[in-house]
N, C-alpha and C positions, 0 to 999 in steps of 0.2 A: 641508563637506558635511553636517553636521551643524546641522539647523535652532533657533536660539535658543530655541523653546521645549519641546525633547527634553530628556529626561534620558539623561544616560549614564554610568554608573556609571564610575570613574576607573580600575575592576582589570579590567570589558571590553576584550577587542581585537579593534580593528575595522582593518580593512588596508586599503591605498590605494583609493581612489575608492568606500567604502562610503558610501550617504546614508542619512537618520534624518530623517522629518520631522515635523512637528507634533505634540508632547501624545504623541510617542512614547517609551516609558520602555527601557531596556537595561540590565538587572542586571548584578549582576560574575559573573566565571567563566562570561562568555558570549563568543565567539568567533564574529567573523564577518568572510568572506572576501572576497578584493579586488572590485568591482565589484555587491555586493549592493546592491539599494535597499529600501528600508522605506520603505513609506507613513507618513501620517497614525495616528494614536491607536492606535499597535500596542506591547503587551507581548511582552517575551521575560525570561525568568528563565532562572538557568543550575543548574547545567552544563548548558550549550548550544554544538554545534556546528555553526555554518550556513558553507555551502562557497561557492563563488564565485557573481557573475551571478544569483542571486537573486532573486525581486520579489516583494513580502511587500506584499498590500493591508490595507489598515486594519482596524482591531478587531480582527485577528487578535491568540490567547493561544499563546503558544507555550513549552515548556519546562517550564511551572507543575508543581509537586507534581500526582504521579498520584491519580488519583481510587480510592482502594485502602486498607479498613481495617488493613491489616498494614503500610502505610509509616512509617515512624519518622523520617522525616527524612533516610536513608540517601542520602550523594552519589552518586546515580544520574544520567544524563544523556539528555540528546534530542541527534540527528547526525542534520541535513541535509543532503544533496549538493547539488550544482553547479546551475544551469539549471532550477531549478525555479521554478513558477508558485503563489501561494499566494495567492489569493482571498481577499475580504470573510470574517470573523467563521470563519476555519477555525482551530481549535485541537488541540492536538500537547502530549502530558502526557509527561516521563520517566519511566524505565522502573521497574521497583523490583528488588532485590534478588533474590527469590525468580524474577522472569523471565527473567535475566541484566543488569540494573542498566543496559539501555538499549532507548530507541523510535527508530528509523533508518529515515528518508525516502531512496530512493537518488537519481540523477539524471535531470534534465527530467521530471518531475514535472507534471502540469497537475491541481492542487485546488481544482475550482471552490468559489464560498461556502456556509459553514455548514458543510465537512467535518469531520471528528472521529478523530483518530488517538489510542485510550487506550493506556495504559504497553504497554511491551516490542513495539508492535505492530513488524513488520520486513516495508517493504513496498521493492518492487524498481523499479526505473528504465524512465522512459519509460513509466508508469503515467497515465492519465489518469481522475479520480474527480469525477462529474457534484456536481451540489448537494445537500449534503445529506448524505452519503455516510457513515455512520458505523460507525467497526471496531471492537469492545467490547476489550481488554486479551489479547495475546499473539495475536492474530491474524497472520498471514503473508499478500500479494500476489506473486505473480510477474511477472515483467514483462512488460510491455506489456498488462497488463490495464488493459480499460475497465467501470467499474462506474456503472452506471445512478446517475442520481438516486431517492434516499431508499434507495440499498441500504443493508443492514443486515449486518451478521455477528456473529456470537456469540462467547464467545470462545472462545479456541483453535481456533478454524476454519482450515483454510489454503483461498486462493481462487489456483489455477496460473494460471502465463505464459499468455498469449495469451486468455484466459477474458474474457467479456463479459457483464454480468447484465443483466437488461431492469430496468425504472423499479420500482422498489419491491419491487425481488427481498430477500427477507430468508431470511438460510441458517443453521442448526445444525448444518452438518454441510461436508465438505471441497468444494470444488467442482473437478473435474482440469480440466487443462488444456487448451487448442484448444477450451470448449465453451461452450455458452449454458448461461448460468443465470436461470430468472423464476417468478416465484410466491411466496405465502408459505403453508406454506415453500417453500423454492425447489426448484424441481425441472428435470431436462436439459430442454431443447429442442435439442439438433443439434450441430453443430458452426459456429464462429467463422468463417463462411467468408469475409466478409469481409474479416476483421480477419489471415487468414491469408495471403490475398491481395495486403493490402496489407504486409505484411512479409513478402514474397519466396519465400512456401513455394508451391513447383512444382506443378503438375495432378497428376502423381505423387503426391509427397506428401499433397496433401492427399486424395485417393481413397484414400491405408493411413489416413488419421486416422480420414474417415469413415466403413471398416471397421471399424476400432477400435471409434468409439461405438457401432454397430451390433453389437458385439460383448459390449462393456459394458451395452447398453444393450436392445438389440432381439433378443437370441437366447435370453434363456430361462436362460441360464444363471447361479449361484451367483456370487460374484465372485471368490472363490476359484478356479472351473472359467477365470471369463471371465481371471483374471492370469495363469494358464496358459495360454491363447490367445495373450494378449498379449505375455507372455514371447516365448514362438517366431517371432513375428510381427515383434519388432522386433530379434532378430538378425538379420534383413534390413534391416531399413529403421530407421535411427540413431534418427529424428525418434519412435517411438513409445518410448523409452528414457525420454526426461522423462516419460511418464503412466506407463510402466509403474513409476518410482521413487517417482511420489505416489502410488501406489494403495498400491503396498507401505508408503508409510510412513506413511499415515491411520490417525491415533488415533480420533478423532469418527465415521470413519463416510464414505460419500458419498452426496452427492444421489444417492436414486431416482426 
């Protein structure tokens, strides 16, 4: 499975039915799982862990030393999950020390080409990230976020589950989750309706969401007034509990 003119380093392990093809190189202390494929002319350096089922298109750099003045060469590592899709020329740096010493892809994953995950980024499952898409160092995704082509994030930005950014939203600041983000900088436009729609959140629910933004967003209120709203409001209703916990735990700030 292992095309004649790949490299693969003899201290990598790769598990039954992994393929590697052409002018594809595989450092040691890289670890990849049963049924991955690897295209054509793709690099991976380790510590690297990529999980099962896999598809890694070509030129992709994945693993390589973090692009970060204070690395020292420190065994920090890149962790791949399962069922991911990983595009033309998308590269994936490990993590370093100072961000907790790892960058973590979770599962089914769709990165289309030219994405860009820098050290400690920790993005969530069932993420799908258009062309382009680039996350600066320690950035956070939740899951099932869909991020436009050429979105941008700054770092330490966190972008919430379910969140959608329009084509060239570029953010310095947290984006919560269920909402559109577009502009530079990026600013709310609504709720993900959508995107909410299609993972099973009820008429119900999504009428407290839209209260929510509406509340965050369209009342006038400090956001400190507006977390107090939203406290009260999701001791009824579970579904506002994930925004009321990003809001509480925003360091940077949120899109206004």
């Amino acid at each position: 499975m292992i095309h004649p003119q790949a490299i693969v380093d003899p201290k990598a392990r790769l598990a039954a039915g992994v393929q590697v093809g052409a002018f594809s190189v595989v450092g040691p202390e890289v670890e990849i799982g049963e049924g991955t494929w690897i295209g054509p002319h793709v690099i991976i350096n380790g510590p690297t862990v990529i999980g099962r089922e896999n598809r890694i298109y070509q030129f992709c750099s994945l693993g390589e030393a973090p692009q970060h003045t204070g690395y020292k060469g420190e065994p920090t590592r890149l962790v791949i999950g399962d069922r991911n899709i990983i595009r033309e020329y998308c590269t994936m740096n490990r993590g370093t020390v100072a961000g907790g010493g790892e960058t973590r892809l979770g599962h089914d994953g769709f990165l289309m080409a030219y994405c860009h995950l820098a050290h400690d980024c920790r993005i969530g499952d069932h993420v799908i990230f258009a062309n382009a898409t680039s996350l600066a160092g320690h950035v956070t995704v939740g899951d099932r976020a869909i991020l436009g082509g050429f979105t941008i994030a700054h770092q330490f930005c966190r972008i919430g589950a379910f969140v959608i950014t329009a084509l060239g939203a570029v953010t310095f600041k947290d984006i919560p989750p269920y909402f559109i983000a577009a502009g530079n900088p990026a600013g709310p436009g609504g709720i993900n309706l959508r995107g909410l729609r299609r993972n099973g959140f009820t008429d119900e629910a999504i009428a407290t969401i839209r209260r929510a933004y509406k509340i965050l967003y369209k009342s006038g209120s400090t956001l400190d007034e507006a977390l107090i709203e939203l406290r009260a409001l999701a001791a009824t209703h579970g579904e506002l509990q994930r925004l009321v916990d990003f809001i509480a735990g925003s360091q940077r700030g949120l899109i206004r």
